[in-house]
C-alpha positions, -999 to +999 in steps of 0.1 A: +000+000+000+029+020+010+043+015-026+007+023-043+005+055-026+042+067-039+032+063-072+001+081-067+017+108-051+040+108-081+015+108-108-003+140-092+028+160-083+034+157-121+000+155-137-007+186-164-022+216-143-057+210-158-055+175-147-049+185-113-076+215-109-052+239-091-073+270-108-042+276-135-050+282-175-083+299-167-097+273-156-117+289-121-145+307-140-154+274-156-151+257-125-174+278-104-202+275-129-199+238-130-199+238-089-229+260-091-254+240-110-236+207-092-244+220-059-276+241-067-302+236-038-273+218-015-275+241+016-241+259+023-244+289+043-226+284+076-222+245+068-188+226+069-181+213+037-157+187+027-136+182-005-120+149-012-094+153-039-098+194-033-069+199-062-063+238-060-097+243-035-117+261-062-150+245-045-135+260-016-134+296-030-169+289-042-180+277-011-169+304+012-166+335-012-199+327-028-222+303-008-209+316+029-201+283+040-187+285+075-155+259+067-139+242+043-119+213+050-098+200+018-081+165+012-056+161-019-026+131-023+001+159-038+016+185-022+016+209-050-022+211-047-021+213-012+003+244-015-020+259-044-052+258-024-034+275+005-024+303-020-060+301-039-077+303-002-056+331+012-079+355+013-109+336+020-093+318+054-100+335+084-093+317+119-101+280+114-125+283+083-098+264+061-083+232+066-062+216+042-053+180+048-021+160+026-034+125+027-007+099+036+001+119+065-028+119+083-056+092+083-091+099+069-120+105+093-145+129+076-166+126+112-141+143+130-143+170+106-183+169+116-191+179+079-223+188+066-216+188+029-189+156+018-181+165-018-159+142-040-156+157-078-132+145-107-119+123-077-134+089-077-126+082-114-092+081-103-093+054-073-067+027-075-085+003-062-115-017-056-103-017-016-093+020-016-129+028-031-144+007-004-125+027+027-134+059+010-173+050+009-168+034+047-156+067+058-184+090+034-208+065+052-197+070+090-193+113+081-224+120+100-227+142+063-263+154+058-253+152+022-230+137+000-221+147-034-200+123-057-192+118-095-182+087-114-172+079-148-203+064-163-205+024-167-222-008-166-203-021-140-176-014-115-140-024-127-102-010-123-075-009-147-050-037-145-022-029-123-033+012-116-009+039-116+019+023-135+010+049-162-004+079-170-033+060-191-038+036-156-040+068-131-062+088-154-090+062-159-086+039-128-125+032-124-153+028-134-185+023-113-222+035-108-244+042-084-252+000-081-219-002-062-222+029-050-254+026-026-255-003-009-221+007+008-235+041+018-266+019+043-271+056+061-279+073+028-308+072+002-295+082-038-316+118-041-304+125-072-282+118-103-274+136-133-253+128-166-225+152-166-203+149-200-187+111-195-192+112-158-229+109-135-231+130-100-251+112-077-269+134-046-272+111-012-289+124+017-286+106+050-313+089+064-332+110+088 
């Protein structure tokens, strides 16, 4: 595992800046629309939010600047995108409304965070493996999240690419899954929603009342 996440690491440190959403070739404008209609109706204002895979923390400049979201925690594998958000966030952060978290140093446990938003975009399609998908929907599951907002790359069925992350072609298309897999490992969450989205579906849970 310890060799998996070195080469994920590596992959992301390196990746093209579009690939890696760190709000370089004008790519923020863009972005906030797409969070926009993505999150439209999602109740912000003085919520914590979450961001799995937060790249340069756009959502998080959306989130506070525009939605007045009271914190916004941020999760990434590379340190370069960690750095970027920090810079992207600068003027946003007042005391303790930005968190930024480099994964592989710290273990995951959204409900510790006590989020009310857990938002995973462009993030997912990328998982290594079948296991680390599983932990990441454990963890979404035991958030406490009132709502959960993830995309996948649209398929039949869920499958990885043989041996992920020894190329570029294995990190950039790692998996493929739906909302089949999806939902019965989220047991505290109904499926609200889902929407096609280019090659990729969101899909909206809400936690069980």
């Amino acid at each position: 595992m310890r060799d998996l996440a070195g080469r994920m690491k590596r992959f992301w440190e390196t990746v093209h800046t579009r690939g890696a959403h760190l709000g370089l070739d004008g790519e923020g404008e863009y972005m906030r629309d797409r969070y926009a209609r993505l999150l439209k109706g999602v109740p912000l204002r003085g919520k914590v939010v979450v961001d799995f895979g937060c790249g340069g923390g756009l959502l998080g400049v959306y989130v506070l600047g525009e939605r007045k979201a009271a914190r916004y925690v941020g999760y990434d594998v590379a340190e370069r995108s960690i750095d970027r958000a920090r810079e992207n966030l600068k003027d946003l952060a007042s005391e303790g409304s930005v968190e930024l978290v480099l994964l592989g140093k710290h273990r995951w446990d959204f409900a510790e965070k006590r989020p009310d938003v857990l938002v995973c975009l462009a993030c997912i399609l990328h998982f290594p493996t079948a296991s680390y998908l599983d932990n990441f929907l454990r963890t979404c599951d035991e958030s406490g999240a009132a709502t959960l907002v993830l995309e996948v790359r649209l398929a039949d069925k869920t499958q990885f690419q043989h041996d992920p992350y020894s190329s570029a072609r294995a990190a950039v298309k790692a998996c493929f899954t739906n909302e089949g897999y999806l939902t019965p490992r989220l047991p505290r969450y109904d499926l609200a929603r889902q929407e096609d989205d280019r090659s990729t579906r969101i899909l909206r849970y809400v936690r069980r009342a």
